[in-house]
PAKOL-824613 format. One record per residue (C-alpha): x, y, z; residue in three letters. Coordinates in steps of 0.5 Angstrom, whole numbers, padded with zeros to 4 digits, always signed. Example, Ala and Ser with C-alpha at 12.3 -4.5 7.8 and 13.67 -1.06 7.14 Angstrom:
+0025-0009+0016ALA
+0027-0002+0014SER
***
This chain:
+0295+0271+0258UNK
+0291+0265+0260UNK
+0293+0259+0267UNK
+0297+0255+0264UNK
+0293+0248+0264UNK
+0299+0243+0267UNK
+0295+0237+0262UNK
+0296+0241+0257UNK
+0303+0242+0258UNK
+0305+0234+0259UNK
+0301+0233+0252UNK
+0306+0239+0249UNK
+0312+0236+0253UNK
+0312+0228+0251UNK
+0315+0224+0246UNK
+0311+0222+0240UNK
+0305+0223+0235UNK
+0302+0230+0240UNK
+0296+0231+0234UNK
+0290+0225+0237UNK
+0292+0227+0244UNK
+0291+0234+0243UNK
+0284+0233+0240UNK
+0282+0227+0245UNK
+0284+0232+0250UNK
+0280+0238+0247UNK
+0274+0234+0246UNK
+0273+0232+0253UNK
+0271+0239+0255UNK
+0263+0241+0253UNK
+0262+0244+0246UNK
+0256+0247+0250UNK
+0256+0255+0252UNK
+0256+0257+0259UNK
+0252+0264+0260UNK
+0256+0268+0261UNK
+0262+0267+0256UNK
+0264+0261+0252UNK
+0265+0254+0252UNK
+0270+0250+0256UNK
+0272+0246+0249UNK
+0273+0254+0246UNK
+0277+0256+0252UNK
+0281+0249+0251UNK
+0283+0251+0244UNK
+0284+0258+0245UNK
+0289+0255+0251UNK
+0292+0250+0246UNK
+0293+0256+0240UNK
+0298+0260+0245UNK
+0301+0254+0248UNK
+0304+0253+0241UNK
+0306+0260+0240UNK
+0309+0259+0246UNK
+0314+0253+0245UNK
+0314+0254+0237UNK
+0311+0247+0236UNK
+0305+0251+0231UNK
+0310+0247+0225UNK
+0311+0240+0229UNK
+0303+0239+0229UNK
+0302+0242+0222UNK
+0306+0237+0219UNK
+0302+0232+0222UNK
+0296+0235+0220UNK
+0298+0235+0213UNK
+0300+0227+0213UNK
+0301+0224+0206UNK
+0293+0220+0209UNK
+0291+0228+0208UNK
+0288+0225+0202UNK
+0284+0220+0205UNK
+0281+0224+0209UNK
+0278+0231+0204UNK
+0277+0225+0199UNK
+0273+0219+0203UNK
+0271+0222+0209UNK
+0263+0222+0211UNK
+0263+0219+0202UNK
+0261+0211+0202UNK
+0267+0207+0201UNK
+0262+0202+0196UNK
+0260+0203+0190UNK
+0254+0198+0192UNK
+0248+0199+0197UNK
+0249+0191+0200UNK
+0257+0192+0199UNK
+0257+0199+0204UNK
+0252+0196+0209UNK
+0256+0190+0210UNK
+0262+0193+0210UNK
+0259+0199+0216UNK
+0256+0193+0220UNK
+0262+0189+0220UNK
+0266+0196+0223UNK
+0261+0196+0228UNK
+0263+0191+0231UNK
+0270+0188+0228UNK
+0276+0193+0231UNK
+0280+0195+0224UNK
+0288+0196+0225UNK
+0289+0203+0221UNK
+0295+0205+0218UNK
+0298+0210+0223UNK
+0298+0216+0223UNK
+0292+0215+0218UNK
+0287+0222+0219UNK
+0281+0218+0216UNK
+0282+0213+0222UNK
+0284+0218+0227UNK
+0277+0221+0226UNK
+0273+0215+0225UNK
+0277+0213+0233UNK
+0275+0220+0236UNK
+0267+0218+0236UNK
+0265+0225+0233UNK
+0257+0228+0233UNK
+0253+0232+0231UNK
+0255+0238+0237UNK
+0262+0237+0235UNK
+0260+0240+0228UNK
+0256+0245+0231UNK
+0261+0247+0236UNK
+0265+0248+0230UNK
+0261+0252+0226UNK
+0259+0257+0232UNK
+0267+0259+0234UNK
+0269+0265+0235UNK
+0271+0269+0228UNK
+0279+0270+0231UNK
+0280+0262+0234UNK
+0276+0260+0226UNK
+0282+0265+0223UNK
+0288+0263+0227UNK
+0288+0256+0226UNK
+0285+0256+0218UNK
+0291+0258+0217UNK
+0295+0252+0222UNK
+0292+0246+0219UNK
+0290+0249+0212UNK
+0293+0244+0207UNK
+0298+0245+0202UNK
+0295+0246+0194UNK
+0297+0240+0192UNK
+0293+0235+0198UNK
+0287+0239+0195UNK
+0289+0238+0188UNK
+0291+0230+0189UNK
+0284+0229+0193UNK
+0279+0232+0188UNK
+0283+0228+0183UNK
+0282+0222+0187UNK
+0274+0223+0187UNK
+0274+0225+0180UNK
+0277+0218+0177UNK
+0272+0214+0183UNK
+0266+0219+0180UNK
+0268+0217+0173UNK
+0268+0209+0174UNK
+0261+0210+0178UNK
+0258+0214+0173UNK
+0261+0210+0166UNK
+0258+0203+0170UNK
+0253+0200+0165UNK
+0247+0201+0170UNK
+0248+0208+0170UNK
+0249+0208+0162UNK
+0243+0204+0160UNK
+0238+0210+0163UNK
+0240+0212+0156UNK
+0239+0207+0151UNK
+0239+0211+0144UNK
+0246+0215+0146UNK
+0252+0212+0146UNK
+0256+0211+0151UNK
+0262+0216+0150UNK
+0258+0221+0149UNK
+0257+0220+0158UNK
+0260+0227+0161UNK
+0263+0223+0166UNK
+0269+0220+0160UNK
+0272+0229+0161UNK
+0271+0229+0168UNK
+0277+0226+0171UNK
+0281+0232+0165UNK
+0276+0237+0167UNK
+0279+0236+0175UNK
+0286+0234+0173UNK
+0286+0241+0168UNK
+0283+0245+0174UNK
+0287+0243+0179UNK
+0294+0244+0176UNK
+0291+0252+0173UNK
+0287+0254+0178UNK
+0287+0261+0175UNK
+0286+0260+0169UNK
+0280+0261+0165UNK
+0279+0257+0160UNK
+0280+0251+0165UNK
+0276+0254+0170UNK
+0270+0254+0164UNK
+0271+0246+0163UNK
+0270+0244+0170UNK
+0264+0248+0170UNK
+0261+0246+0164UNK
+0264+0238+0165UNK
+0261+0239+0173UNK
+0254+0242+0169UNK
+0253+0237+0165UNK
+0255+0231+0169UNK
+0249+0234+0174UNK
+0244+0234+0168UNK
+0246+0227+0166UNK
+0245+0226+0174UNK
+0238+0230+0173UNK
+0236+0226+0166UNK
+0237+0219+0171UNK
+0233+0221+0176UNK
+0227+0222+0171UNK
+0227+0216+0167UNK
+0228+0212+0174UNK
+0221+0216+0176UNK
+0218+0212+0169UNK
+0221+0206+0170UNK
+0222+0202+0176UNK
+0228+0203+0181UNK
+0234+0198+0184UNK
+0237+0200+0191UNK
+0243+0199+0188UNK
+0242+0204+0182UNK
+0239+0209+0187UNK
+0245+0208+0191UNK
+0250+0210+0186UNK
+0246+0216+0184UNK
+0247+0219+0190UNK
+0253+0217+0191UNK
+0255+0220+0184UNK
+0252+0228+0187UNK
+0255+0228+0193UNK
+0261+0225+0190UNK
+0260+0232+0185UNK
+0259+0236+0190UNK
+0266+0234+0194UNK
+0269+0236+0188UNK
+0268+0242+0187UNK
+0269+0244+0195UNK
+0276+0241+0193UNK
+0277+0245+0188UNK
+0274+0252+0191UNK
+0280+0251+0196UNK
+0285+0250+0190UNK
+0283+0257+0188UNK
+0283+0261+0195UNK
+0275+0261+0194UNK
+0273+0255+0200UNK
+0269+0256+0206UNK
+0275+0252+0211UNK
+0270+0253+0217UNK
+0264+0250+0214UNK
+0268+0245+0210UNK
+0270+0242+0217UNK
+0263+0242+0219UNK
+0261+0237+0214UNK
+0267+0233+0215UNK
+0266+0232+0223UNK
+0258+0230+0220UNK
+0261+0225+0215UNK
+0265+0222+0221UNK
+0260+0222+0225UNK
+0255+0219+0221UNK
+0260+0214+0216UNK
+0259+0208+0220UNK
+0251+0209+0221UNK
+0247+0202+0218UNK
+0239+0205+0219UNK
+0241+0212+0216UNK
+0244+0208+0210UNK
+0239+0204+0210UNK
+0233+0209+0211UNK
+0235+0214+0206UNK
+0237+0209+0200UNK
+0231+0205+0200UNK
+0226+0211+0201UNK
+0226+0212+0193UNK
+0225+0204+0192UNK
+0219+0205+0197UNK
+0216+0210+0193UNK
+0217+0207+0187UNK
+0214+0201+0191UNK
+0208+0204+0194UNK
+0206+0208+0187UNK
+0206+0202+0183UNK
+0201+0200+0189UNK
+0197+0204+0188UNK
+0196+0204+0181UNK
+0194+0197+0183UNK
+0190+0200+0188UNK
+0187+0205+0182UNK
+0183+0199+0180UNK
+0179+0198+0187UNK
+0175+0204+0188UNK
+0168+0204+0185UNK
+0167+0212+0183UNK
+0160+0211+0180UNK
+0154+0206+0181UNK
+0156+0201+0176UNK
+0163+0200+0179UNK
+0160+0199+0185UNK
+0157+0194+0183UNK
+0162+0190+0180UNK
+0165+0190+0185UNK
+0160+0187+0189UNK
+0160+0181+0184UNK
+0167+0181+0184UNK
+0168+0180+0191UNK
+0162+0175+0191UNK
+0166+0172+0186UNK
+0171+0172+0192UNK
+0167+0170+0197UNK
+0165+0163+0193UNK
+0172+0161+0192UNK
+0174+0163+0199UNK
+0169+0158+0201UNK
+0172+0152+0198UNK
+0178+0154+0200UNK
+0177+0153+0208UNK
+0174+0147+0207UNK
+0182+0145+0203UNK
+0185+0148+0210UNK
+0181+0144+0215UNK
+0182+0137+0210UNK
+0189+0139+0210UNK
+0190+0141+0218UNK
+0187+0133+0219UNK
+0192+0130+0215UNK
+0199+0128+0219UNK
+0203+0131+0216UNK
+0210+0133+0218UNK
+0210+0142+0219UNK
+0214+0143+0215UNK
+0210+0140+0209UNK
+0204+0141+0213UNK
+0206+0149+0212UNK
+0207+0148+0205UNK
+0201+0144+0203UNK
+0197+0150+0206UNK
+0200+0156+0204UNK
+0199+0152+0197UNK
+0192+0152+0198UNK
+0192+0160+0199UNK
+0196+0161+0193UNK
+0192+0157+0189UNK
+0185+0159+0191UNK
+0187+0167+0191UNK
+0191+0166+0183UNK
+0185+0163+0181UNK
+0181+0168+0184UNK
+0186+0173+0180UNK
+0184+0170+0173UNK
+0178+0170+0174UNK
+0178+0177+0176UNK
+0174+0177+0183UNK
+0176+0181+0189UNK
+0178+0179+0196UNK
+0176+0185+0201UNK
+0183+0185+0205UNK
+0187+0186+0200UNK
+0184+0192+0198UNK
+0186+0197+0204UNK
+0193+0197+0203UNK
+0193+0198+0195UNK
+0187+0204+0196UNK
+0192+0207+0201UNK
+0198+0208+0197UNK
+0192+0211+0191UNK
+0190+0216+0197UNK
+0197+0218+0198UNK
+0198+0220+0191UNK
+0193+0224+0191UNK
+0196+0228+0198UNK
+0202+0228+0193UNK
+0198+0232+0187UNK
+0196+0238+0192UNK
+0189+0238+0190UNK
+0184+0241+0192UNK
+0181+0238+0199UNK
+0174+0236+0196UNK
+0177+0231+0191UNK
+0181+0228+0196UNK
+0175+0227+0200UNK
+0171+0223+0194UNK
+0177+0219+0193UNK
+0177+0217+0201UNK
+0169+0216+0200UNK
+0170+0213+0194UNK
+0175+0207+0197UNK
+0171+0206+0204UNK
+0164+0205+0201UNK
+0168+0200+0195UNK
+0171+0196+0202UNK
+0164+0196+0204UNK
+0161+0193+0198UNK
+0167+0189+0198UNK
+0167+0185+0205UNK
+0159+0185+0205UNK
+0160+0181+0197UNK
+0166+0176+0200UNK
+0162+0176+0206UNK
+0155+0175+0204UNK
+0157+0170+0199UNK
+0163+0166+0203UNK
+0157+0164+0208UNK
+0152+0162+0203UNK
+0157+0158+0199UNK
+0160+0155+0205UNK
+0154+0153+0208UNK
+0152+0150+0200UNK
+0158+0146+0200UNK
+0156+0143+0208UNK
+0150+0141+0206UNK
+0152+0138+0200UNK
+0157+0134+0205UNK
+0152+0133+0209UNK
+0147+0130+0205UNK
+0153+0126+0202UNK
+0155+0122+0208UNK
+0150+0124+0214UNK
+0155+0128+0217UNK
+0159+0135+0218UNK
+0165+0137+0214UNK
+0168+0138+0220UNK
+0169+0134+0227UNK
+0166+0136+0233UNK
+0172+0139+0237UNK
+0174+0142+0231UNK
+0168+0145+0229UNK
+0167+0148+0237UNK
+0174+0151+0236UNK
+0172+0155+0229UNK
+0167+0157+0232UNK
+0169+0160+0239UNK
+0176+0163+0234UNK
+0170+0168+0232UNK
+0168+0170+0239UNK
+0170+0177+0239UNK
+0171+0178+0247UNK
+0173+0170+0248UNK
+0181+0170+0247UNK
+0185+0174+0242UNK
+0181+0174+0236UNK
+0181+0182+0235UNK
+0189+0182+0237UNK
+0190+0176+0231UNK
+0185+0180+0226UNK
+0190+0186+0228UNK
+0197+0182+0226UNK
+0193+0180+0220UNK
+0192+0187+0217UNK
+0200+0187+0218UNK
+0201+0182+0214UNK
+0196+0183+0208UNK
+0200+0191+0208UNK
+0206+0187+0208UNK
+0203+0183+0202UNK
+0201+0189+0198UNK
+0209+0191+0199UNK
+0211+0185+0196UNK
+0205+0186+0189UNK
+0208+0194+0189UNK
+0215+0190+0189UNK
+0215+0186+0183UNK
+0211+0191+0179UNK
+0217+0196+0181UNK
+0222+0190+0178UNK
+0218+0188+0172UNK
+0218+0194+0170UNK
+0225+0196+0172UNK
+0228+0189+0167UNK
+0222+0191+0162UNK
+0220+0184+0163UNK
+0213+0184+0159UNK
+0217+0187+0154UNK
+0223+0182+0154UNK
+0218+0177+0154UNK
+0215+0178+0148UNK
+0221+0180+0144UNK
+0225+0174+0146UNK
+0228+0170+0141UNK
+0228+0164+0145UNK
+0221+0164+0148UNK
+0218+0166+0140UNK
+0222+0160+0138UNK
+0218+0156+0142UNK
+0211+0159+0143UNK
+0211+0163+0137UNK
+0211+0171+0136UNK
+0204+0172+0137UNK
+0204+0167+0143UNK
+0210+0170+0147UNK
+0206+0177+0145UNK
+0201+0174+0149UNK
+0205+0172+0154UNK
+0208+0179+0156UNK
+0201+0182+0156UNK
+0200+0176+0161UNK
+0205+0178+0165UNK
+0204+0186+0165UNK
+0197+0184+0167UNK
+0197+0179+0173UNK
+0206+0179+0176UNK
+0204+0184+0180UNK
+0197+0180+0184UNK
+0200+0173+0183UNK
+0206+0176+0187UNK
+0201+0179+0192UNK
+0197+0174+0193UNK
+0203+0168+0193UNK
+0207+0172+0199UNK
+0200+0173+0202UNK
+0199+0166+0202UNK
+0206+0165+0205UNK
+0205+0170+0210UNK
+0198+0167+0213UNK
+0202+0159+0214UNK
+0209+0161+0215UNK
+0209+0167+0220UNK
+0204+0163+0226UNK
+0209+0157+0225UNK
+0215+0162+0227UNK
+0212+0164+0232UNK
+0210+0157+0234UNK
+0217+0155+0234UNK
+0219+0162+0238UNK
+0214+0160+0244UNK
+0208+0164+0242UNK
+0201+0163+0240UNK
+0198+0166+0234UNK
+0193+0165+0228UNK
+0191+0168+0223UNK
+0183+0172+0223UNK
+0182+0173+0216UNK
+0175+0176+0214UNK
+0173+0172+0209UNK
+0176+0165+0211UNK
+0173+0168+0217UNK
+0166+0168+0215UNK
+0166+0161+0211UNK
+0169+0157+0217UNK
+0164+0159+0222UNK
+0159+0156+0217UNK
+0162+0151+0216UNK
+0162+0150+0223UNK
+0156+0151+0225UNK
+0153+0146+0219UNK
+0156+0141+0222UNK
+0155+0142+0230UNK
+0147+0143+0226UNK
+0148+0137+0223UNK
+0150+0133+0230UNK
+0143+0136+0234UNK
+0149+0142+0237UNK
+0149+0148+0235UNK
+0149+0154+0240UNK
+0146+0159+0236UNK
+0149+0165+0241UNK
+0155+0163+0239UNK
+0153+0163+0232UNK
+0151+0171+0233UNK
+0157+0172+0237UNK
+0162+0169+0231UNK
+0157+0174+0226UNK
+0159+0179+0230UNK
+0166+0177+0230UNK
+0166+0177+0223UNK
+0165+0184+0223UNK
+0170+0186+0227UNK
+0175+0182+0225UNK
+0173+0185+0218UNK
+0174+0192+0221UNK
+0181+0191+0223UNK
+0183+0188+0218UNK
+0182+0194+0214UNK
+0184+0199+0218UNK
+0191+0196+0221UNK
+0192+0194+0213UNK
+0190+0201+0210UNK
+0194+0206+0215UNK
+0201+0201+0216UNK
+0200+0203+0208UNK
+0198+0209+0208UNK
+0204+0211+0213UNK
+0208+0208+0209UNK
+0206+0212+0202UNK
+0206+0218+0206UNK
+0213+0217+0208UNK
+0216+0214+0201UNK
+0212+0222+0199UNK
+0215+0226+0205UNK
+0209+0229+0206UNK
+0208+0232+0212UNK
+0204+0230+0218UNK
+0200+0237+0218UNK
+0197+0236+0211UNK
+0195+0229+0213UNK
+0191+0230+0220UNK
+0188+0236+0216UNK
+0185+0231+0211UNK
+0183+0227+0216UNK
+0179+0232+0221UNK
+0175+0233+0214UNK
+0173+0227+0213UNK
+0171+0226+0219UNK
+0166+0233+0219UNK
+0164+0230+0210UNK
+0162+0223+0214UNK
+0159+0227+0220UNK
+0154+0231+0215UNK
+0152+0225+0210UNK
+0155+0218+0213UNK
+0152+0214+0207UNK
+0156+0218+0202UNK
+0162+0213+0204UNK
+0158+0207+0206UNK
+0153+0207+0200UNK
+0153+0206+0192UNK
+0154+0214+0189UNK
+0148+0216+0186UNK
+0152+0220+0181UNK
+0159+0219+0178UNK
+0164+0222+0182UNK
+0168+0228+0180UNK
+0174+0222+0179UNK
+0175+0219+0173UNK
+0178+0212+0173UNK
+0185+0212+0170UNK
+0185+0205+0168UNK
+0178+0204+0165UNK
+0176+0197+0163UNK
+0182+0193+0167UNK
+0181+0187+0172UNK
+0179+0189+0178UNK
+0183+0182+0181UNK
***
């Protein structure tokens, strides 16, 4: 027989509740195994069963055990209390840092208080086979708390699964023909005639087919768009099923009472965890994101010489644009304006100039990265063979290439047309001698924070192409095109043959016109927040790069000025605000698919060393027109390249 521990004795000894004394005074001893025996917590409960054997309080801790909050516990513990992604992350937050006054004696509350990890479930997986036995029989609960607690599930699990979200996945069913209207029936009978086979056979069929409902759900959100909230509900109607049925083991003898245990330690320790809740939920919707972007991002690879060339007018289309559109910044930067207007009048100018270029079907080069990313990790998804997945890396490297060489060759030109035309109108620059020297040395790549700011707007163009995928993911979630089209009021006032049109309109551009709005936000806004925090930073983008340094230099050329070294350094510059542009946008977009994918990082690192070799032994494979088509055939044929 073991020492007597003269803690232990005093805890059996006092007055009161002994259960949440006893565990804490368990849980203070390691969980970890010395080398030459067990661990000091095992000992402690091998301690702790013979000293209740002894005084015969065995039955006093069972019945605190086996509390009416036993329910609570088998029913909710590790399960979201929320039907609602928002509802259950505020509810966690507020946990954390608000103290909750639980009913006493209240298990659920008892084990949230304990602060349970992951080595506390191990521990209970890993103790000896006589200590599991022992004490499963100890604080094994009676038949009918296993009973209550899955019936309990059942009705919450039959409301989730009979909301009107979950029920509009099937539109050309009825919505009594929804498995989760017999699930509560189908628990209650199993519960109350655990060996009888005809209730036995309900439950399973009922627990099948609510899983194949389930199952269906998740296919039509694959075709459609998803919402967080719908996701949420998903997963939470699986866990739900499968607590249930371990319930409902137990009523028949049939449970595993250590790994049940287990999995209860683990809910408790991850219940009031916000980043996992987070991280999990949401990875759906990014995936759903990041595959409408990369449909979008279909649309920017050239696999063939006439592609390439397209895209090369499409982007000059772009760069002539984007001239006019810097020359709009600079007048209306020298405007007194109050910021807040000042900020508006700008990010207007960006959203209008990059809408226009959308319907008129141009290209800007900085857009591209992130949505050819999110095509690329679609082809790593599909398993295909190595050597196509190198066609496509080729095929989206030398269309960014025709595409910033287009912006760029074309902003410089256009800019410098519109500065001559100024000039020849006035008899002066476009742009005042400081300002003109400030773009100017804004473009040096190695005086101040240039290629740091073409860095943190690569972010920004990747956190746009988010926003394009997210709107194309919830158009296609509300069925908007659609919707719009076949909508009473709207054909009403515009005709049916116009609100077709304006559904068609829709579909074709909701995805860049939210793109390019978020993105004009972003290149205004985001420097004015960290402004206002005490740090300095701008905006290098490539395009609008190029077009105000020739801007710059025809005004410092029409005052007898112009420094030429710092024009080549500026050139220079362009090119590397350029190069950083796409890589940060691309891998941040990449990354971002790869994760939403869960494709593993082994895979990925395997591709990149082969491409690395294919560019080592024919560079100008992903620097030039194909001379040949590629062995990719474009998806979407004939849509707008914008």
């Amino acid at each position: 027989m073991a020492a007597s521990d003269p803690s232990l004795d005093m805890l059996l000894s006092g007055d009161g509740p002994k259960l949440e004394p006893l565990l804490r005074w368990l849980l203070e001893a390691s969980p970890v195994a010395s080398v030459d025996g067990e661990s000091r917590r095992t000992s402690r409960l091998r301690r702790l069963q013979e000293a209740l054997a002894e005084q015969d309080l065995a039955a006093t801790l069972a019945e605190e055990w086996n509390h009416a909050s036993a329910i609570r516990l088998l029913a909710e513990t590790g399960l979201p209390d929320r039907t609602s992604l928002l509802g259950e992350g505020f509810l966690r937050l507020v946990d954390r840092i608000i103290p909750r006054l639980d009913a006493e004696g209240d298990l659920y509350a008892l084990l949230d208080r304990l602060g349970l990890a992951e080595a506390d479930a191990a521990w209970i997986e890993g103790l000896p086979v006589d200590l599991r036995a022992a004490w499963g029989r100890l604080v094994k609960p009676p038949v009918d708390i296993w009973v209550h607690a899955a019936q309990l599930l059942a009705h919450r699990a039959a409301a989730v699964g009979l909301s009107r979200d979950l029920l509009s996945l099937d539109p050309a069913g009825s919505d009594a023909d929804s498995p989760f209207f017999n699930l509560s029936r189908a628990v209650r009978e199993r519960g109350e005639r655990p060996q009888d086979p005809e209730a036995r056979l309900a439950w399973e069929h009922c627990r099948a087919e609510c899983a194949r409902a389930l199952d269906q759900a998740q296919d039509r959100i694959e075709e459609k768009g998803v919402s967080t909230d719908l996701v949420f509900r998903l997963e939470l109607l699986q866990a739900q099923l499968e607590r249930i049925a371990q319930l409902l083991a137990f009523v028949s003898g049939d449970g595993d009472g250590t790994a049940f245990a287990a999995e209860l330690v683990r809910g408790s320790a991850s219940q009031h965890g916000v980043i996992a809740l987070v991280r999990t939920t949401v990875k759906r919707l990014a995936r759903k994101v990041v595959e409408h972007t990369g449909e979008t991002g279909e649309h920017y690879i050239a696999r063939d010489r006439r592609e390439w060339r397209l895209m090369g007018w499409s982007a000059a289309g772009g760069g002539v644009l984007t001239a006019g559109t810097a020359l709009f910044k600079y007048g209306l930067s020298a405007q007194p304006l109050a910021p807040l207007l000042m900020g508006l009048s700008l990010a207007l100018n960006y959203a209008g100039s990059f809408f226009l270029m959308q319907l008129l079907g141009f290209s800007l080069a900085s857009k591209q990265p992130a949505m050819t990313a999110a095509a690329l990790a679609r082809a790593l998804e599909a398993d295909a063979d190595q050597t196509r997945e190198i066609d496509l890396v080729a095929a989206i490297t030398r269309t960014q290439v025709i595409a910033t060489l287009g912006n760029v060759c074309a902003a410089i030109p256009g800019a410098l047309g519109i500065a001559a035309l100024w000039i020849w109108l006035s008899g002066h620059g476009p742009l005042s001698p400081d300002t003109a020297q400030h773009s100017l040395h804004g473009n040096h790549p190695f005086h101040g924070w240039a290629l740091l700011f073409a860095a943190a707007t690569g972010v920004l163009l990747w956190l746009s192409s988010l926003a394009a995928g997210w709107a194309a993911n919830w158009s296609a979630y509300r069925r908007l095109p659609e919707a719009l089209a076949q909508s009473h009021r709207i054909r009403t006032l515009l005709g049916a043959d116009r609100a077709t049109a304006l559904g068609r309109f829709v579909h074709r551009h909701i995805s860049g016109f939210v793109g390019y709005a978020a993105l004009g936000g972003l290149l205004v806004f985001v420097p004015m927040a960290f402004a206002f925090a005490g740090i300095h930073l701008e905006v290098r983008h490539v395009t609008l790069q190029a077009a105000a340094l020739a801007l710059a230099s025809a005004s410092l050329w029409a005052q007898g000025t112009l420094p030429w070294a710092e024009v080549l350094w500026g050139l220079l510059g362009v090119g590397l605000i350029g190069a950083l542009n796409f890589a940060v946008s691309f891998a941040l977009a990449l990354w971002t698919a790869l994760r939403a994918r869960d494709l593993s990082g082994r895979a990925s690192r395997h591709l990149w060393w082969s491409i690395l070799k294919a560019f080592n032994r024919e560079p100008g494979r992903f620097l030039f027109a194909p001379k040949t088509s590629d062995t990719l055939e474009s998806p979407h044929p004939g849509e707008n390249h914008a």
